[in-house]
PyMOL Python script that loads the backbone (N, CA, C, O; Angstrom):
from pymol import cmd

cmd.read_pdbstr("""\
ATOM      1  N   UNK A   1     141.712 200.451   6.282  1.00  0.00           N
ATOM      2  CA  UNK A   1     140.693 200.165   7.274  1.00  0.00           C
ATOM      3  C   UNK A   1     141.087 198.904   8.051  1.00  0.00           C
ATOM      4  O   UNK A   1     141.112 197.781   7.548  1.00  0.00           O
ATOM      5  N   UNK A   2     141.327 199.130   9.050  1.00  0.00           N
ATOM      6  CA  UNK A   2     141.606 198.060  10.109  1.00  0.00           C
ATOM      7  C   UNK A   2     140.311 196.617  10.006  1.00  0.00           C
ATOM      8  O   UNK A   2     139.127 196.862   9.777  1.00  0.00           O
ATOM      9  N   UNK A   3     140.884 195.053  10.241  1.00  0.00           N
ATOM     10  CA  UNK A   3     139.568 194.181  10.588  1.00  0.00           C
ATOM     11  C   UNK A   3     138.669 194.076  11.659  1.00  0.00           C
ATOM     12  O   UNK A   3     138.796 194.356  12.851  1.00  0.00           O
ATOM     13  N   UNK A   4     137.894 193.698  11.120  1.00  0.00           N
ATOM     14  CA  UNK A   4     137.268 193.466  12.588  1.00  0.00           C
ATOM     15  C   UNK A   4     137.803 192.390  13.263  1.00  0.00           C
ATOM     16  O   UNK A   4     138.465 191.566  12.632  1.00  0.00           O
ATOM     17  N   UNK A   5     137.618 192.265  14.467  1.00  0.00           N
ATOM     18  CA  UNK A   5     138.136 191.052  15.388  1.00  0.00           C
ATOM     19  C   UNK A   5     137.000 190.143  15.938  1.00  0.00           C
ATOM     20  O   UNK A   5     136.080 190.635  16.591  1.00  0.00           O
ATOM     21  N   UNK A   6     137.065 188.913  15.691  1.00  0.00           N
ATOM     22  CA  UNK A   6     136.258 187.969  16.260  1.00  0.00           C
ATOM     23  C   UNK A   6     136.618 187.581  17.419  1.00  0.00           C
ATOM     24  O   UNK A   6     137.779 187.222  17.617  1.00  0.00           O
ATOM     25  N   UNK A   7     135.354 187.584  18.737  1.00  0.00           N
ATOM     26  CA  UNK A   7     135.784 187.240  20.218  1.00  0.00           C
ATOM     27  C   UNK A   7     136.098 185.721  19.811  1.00  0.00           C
ATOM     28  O   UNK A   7     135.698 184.913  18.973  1.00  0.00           O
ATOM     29  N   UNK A   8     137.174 185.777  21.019  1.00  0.00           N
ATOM     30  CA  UNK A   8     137.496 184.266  20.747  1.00  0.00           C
ATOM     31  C   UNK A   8     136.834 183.644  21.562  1.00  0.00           C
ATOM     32  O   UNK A   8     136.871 182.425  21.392  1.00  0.00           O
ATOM     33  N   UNK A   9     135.970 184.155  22.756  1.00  0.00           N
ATOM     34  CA  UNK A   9     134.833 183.395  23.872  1.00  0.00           C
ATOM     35  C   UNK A   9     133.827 182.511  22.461  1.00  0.00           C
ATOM     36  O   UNK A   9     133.310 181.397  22.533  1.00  0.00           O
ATOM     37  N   UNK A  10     133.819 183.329  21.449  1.00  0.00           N
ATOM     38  CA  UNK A  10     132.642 183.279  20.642  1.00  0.00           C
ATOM     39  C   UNK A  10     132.822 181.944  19.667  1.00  0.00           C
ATOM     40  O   UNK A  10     131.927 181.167  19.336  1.00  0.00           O
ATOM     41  N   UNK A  11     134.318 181.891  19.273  1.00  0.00           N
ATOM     42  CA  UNK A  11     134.578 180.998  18.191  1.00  0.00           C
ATOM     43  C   UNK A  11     134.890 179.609  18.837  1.00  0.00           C
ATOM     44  O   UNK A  11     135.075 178.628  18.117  1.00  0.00           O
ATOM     45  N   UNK A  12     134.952 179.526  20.336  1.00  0.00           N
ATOM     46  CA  UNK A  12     135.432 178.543  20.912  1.00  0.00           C
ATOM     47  C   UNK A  12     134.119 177.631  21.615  1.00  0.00           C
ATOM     48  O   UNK A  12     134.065 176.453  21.968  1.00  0.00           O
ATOM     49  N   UNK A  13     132.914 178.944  21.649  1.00  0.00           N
ATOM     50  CA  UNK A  13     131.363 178.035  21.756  1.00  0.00           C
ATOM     51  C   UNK A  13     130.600 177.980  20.693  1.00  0.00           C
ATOM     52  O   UNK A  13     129.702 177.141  20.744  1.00  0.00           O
ATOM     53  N   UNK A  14     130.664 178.489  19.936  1.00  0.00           N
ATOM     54  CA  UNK A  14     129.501 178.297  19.171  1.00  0.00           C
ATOM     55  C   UNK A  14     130.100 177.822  17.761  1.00  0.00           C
ATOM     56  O   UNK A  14     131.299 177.893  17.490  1.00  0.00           O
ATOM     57  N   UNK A  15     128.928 177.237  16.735  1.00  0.00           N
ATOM     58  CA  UNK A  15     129.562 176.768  14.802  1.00  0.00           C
ATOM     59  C   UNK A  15     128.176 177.470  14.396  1.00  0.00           C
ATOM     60  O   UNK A  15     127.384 177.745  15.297  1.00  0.00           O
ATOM     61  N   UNK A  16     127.963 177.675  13.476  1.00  0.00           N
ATOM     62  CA  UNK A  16     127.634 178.105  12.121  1.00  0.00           C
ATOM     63  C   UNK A  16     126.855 176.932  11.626  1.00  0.00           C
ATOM     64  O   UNK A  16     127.622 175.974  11.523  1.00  0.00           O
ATOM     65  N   UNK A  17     125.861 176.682  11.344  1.00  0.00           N
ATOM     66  CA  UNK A  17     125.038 175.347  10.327  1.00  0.00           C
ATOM     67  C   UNK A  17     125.072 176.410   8.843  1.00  0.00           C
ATOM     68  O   UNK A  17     125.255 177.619   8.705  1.00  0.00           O
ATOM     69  N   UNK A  18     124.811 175.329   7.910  1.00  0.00           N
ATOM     70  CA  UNK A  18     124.723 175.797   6.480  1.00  0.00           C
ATOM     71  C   UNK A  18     123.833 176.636   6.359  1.00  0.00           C
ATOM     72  O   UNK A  18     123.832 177.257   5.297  1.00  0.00           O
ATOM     73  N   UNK A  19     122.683 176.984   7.458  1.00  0.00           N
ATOM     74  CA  UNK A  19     121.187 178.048   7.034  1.00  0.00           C
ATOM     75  C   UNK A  19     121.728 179.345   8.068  1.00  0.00           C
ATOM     76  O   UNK A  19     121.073 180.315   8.449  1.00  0.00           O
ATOM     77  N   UNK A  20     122.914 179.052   8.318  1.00  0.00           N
ATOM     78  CA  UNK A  20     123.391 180.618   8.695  1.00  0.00           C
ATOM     79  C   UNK A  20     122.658 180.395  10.629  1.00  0.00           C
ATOM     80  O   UNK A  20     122.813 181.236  11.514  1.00  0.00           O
ATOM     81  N   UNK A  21     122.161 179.504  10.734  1.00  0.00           N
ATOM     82  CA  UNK A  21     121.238 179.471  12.193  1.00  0.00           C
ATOM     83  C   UNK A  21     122.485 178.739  13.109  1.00  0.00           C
ATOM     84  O   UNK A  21     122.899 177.714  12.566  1.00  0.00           O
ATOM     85  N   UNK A  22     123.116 179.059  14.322  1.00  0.00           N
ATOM     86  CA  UNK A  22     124.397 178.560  15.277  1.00  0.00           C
ATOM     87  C   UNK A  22     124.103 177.853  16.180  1.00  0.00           C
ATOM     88  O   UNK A  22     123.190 178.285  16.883  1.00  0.00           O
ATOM     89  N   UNK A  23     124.684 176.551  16.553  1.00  0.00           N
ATOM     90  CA  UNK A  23     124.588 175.592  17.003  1.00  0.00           C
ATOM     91  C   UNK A  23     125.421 175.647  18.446  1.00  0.00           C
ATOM     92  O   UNK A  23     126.585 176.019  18.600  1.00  0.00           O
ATOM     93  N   UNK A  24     124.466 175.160  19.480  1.00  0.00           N
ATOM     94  CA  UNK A  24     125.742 175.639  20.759  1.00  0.00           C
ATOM     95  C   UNK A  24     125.592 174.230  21.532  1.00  0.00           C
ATOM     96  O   UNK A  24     124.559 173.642  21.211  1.00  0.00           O
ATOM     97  N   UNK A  25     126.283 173.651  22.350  1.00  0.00           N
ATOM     98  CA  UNK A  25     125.996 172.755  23.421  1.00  0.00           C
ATOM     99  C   UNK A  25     125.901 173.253  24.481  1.00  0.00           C
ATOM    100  O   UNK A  25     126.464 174.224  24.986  1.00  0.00           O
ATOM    101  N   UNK A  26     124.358 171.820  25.220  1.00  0.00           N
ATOM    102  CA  UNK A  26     123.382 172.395  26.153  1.00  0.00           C
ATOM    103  C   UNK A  26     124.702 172.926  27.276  1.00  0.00           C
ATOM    104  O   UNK A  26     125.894 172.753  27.020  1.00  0.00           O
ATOM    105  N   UNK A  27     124.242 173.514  28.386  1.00  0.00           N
ATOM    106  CA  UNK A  27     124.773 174.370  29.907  1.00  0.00           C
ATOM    107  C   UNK A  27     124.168 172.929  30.477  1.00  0.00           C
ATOM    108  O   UNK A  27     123.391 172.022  30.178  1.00  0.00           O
ATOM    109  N   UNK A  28     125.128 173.393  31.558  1.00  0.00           N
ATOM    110  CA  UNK A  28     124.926 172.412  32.749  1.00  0.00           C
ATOM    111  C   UNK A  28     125.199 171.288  32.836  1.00  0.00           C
ATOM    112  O   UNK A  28     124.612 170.523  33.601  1.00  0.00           O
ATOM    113  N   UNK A  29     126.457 170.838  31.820  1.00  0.00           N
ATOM    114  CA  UNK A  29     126.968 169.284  32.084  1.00  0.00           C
ATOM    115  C   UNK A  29     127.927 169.319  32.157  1.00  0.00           C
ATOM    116  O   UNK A  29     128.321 168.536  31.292  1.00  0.00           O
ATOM    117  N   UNK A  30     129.164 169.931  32.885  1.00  0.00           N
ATOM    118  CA  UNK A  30     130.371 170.154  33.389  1.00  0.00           C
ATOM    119  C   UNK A  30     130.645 169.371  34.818  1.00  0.00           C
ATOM    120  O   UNK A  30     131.721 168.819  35.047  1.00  0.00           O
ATOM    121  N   UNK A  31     129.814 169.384  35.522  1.00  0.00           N
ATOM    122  CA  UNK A  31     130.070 168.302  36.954  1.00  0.00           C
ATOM    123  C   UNK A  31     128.655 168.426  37.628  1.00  0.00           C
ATOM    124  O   UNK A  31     127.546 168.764  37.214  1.00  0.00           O
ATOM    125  N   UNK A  32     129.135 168.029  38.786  1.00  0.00           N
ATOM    126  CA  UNK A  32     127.606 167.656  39.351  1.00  0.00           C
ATOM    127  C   UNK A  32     126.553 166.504  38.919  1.00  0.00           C
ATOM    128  O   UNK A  32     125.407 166.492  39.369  1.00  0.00           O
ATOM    129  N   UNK A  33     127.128 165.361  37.844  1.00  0.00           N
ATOM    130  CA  UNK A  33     126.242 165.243  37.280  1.00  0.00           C
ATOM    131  C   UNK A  33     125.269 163.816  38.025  1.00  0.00           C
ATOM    132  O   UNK A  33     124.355 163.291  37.389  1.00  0.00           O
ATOM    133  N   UNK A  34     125.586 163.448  39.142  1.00  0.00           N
ATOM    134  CA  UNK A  34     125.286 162.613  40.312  1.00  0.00           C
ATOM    135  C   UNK A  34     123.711 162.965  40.888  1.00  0.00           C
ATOM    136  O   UNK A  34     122.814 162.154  41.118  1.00  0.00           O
ATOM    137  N   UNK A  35     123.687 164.321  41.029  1.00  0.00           N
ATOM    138  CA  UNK A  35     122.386 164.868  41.518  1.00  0.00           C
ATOM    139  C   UNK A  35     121.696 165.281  40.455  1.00  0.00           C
ATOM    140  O   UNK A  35     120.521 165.609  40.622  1.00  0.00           O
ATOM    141  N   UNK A  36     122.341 165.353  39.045  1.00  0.00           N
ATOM    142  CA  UNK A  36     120.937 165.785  38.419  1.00  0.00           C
ATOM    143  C   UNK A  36     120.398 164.250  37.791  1.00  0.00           C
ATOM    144  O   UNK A  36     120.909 163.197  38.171  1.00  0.00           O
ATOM    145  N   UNK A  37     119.505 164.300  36.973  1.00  0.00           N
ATOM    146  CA  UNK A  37     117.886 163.355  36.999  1.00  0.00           C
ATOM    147  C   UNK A  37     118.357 162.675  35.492  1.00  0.00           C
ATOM    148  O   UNK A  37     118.764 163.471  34.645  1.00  0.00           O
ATOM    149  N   UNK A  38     118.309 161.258  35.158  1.00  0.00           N
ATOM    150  CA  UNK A  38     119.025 160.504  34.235  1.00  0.00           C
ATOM    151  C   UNK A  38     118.154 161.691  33.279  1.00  0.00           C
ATOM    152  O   UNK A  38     118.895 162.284  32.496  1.00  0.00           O
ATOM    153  N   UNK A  39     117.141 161.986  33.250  1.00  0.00           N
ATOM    154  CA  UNK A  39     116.303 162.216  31.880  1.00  0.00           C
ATOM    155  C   UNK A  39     116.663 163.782  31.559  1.00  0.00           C
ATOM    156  O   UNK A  39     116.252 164.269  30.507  1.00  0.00           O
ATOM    157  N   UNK A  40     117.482 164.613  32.533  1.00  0.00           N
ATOM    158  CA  UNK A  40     118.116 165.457  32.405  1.00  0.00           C
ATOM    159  C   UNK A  40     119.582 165.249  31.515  1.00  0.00           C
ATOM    160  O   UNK A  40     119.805 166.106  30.660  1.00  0.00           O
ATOM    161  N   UNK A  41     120.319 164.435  31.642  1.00  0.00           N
ATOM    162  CA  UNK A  41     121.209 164.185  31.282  1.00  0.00           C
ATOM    163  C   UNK A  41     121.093 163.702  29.952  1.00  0.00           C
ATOM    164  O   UNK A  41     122.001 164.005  29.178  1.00  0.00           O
ATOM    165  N   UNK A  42     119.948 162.860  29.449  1.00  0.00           N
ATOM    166  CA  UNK A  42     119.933 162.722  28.287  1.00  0.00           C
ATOM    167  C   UNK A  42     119.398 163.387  27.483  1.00  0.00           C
ATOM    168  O   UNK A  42     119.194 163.050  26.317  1.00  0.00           O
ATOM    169  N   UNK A  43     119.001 164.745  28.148  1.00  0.00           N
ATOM    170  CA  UNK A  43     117.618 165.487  27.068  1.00  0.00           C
ATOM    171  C   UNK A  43     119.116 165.964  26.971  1.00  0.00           C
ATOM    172  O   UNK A  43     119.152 165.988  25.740  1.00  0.00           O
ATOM    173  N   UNK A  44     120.511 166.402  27.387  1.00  0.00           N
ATOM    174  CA  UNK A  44     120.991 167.793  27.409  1.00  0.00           C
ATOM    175  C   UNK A  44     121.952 166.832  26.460  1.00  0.00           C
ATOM    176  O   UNK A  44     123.064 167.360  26.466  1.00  0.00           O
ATOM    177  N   UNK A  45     121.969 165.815  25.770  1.00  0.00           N
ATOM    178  CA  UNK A  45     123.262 165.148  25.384  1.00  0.00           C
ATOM    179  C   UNK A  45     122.882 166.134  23.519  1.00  0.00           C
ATOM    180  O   UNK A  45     121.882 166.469  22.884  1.00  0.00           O
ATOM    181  N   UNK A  46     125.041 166.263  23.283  1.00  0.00           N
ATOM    182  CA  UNK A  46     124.624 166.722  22.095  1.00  0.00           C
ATOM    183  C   UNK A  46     124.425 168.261  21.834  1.00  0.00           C
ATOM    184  O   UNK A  46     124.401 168.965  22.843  1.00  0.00           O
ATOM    185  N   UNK A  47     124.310 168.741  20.879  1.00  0.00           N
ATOM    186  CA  UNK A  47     124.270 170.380  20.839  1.00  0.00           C
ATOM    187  C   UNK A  47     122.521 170.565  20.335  1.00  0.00           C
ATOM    188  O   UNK A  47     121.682 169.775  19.902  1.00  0.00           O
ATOM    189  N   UNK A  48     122.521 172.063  20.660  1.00  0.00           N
ATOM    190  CA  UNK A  48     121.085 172.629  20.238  1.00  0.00           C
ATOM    191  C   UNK A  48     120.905 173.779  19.212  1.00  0.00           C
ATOM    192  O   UNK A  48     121.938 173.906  18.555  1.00  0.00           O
ATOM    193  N   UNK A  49     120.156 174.459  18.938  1.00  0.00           N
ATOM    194  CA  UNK A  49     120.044 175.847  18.032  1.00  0.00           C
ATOM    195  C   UNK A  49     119.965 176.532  18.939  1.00  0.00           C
ATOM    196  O   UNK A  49     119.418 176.104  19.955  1.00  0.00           O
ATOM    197  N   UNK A  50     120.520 177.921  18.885  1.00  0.00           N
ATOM    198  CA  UNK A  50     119.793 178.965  19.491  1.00  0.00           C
ATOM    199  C   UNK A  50     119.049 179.613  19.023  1.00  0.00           C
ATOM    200  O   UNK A  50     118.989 179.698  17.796  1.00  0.00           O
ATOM    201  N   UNK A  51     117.908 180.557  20.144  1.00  0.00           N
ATOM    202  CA  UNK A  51     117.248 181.220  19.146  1.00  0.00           C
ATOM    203  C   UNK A  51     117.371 182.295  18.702  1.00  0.00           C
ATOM    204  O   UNK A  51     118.432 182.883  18.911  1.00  0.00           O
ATOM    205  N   UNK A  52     116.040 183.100  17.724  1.00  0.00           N
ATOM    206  CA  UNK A  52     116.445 184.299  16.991  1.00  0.00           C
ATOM    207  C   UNK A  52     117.050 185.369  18.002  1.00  0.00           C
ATOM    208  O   UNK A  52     117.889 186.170  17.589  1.00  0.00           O
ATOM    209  N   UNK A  53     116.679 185.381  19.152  1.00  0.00           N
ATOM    210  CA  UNK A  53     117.184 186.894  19.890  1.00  0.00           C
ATOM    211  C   UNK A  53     118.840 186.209  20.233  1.00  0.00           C
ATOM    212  O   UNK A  53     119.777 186.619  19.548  1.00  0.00           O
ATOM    213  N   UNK A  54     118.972 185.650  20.817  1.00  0.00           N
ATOM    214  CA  UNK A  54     120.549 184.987  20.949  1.00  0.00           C
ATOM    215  C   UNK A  54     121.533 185.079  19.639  1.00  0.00           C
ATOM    216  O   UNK A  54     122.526 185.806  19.639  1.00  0.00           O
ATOM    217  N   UNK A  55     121.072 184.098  18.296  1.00  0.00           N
ATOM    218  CA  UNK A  55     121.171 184.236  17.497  1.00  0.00           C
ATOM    219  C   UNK A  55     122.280 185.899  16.931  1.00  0.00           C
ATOM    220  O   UNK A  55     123.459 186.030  16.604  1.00  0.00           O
ATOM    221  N   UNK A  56     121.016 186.951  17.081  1.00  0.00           N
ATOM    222  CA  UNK A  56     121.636 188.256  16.729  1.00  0.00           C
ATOM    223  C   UNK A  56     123.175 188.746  17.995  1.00  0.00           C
ATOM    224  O   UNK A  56     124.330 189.064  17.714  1.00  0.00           O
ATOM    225  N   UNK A  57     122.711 188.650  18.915  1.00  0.00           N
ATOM    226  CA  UNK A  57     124.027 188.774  19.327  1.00  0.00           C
ATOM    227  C   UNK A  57     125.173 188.007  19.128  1.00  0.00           C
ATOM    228  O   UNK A  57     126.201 188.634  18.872  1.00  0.00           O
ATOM    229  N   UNK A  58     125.219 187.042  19.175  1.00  0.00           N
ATOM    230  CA  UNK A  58     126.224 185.860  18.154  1.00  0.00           C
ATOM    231  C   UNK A  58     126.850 186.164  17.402  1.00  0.00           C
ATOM    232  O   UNK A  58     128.078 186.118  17.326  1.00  0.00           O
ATOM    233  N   UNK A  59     125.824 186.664  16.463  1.00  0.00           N
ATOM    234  CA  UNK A  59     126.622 186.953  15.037  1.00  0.00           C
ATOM    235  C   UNK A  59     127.033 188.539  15.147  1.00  0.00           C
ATOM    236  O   UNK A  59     127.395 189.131  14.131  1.00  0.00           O
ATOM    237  N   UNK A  60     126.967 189.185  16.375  1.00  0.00           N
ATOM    238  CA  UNK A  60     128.071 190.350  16.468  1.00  0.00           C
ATOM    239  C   UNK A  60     129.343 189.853  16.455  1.00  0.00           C
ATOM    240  O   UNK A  60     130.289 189.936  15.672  1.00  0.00           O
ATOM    241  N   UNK A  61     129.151 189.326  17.488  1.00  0.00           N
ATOM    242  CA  UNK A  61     130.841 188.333  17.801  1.00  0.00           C
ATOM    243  C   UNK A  61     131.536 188.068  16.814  1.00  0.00           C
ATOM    244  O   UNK A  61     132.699 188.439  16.659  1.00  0.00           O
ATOM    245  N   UNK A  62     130.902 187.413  16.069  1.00  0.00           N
ATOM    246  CA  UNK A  62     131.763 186.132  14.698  1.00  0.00           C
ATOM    247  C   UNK A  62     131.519 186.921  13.268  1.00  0.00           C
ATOM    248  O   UNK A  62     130.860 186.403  12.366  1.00  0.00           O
ATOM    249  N   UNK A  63     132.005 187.978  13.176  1.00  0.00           N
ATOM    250  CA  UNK A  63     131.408 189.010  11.991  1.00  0.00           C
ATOM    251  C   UNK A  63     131.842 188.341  10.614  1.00  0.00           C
ATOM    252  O   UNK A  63     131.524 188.785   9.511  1.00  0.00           O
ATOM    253  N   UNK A  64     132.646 187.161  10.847  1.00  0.00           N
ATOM    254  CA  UNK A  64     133.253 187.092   9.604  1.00  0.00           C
ATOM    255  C   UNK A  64     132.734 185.357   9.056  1.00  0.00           C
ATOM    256  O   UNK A  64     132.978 184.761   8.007  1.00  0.00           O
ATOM    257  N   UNK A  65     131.992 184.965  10.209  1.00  0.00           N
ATOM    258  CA  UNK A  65     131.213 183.668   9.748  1.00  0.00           C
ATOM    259  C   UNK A  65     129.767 184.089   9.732  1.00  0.00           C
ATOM    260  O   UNK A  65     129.057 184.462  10.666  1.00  0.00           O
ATOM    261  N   UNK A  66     129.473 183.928   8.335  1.00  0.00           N
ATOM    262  CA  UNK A  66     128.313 184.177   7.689  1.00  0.00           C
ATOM    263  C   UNK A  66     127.627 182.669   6.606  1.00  0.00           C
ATOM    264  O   UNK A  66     126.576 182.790   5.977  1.00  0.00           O
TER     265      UNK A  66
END
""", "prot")
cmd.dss("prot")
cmd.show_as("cartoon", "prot")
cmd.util.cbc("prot")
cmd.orient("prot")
């Protein structure tokens, strides 16, 4: 039986926390960051959870991090 293959889009954004729940960093801080709003910039500093519906597609991707 052949493996499955993990996207590599998948392993290169997202980790795994110990409760199995995946951790991503916020969108929207790549450039531009002149026009957006200081309190924007600091809410987005740092990574977040995703949630349960995101979550399930995720873990199609990464079949082998559980």
């Amino acid at each position: 039986m052949p493996k499955m293959k993990t996207k590599s889009a998948a392993k290169k954004r997202f980790k795994f926390t110990a409760t199995g729940k995946i951790k991503v960093g916020h969108a929207g801080k790549r450039h531009g960051m002149i026009k957006r709003s200081t309190k924007f910039i600091r809410d987005t500093a740092g990574t977040m959870v995703l949630c349960d519906a995101d979550t399930k597609i995720v873990k199609k991707y990464m079949p082998y991090n559980r």
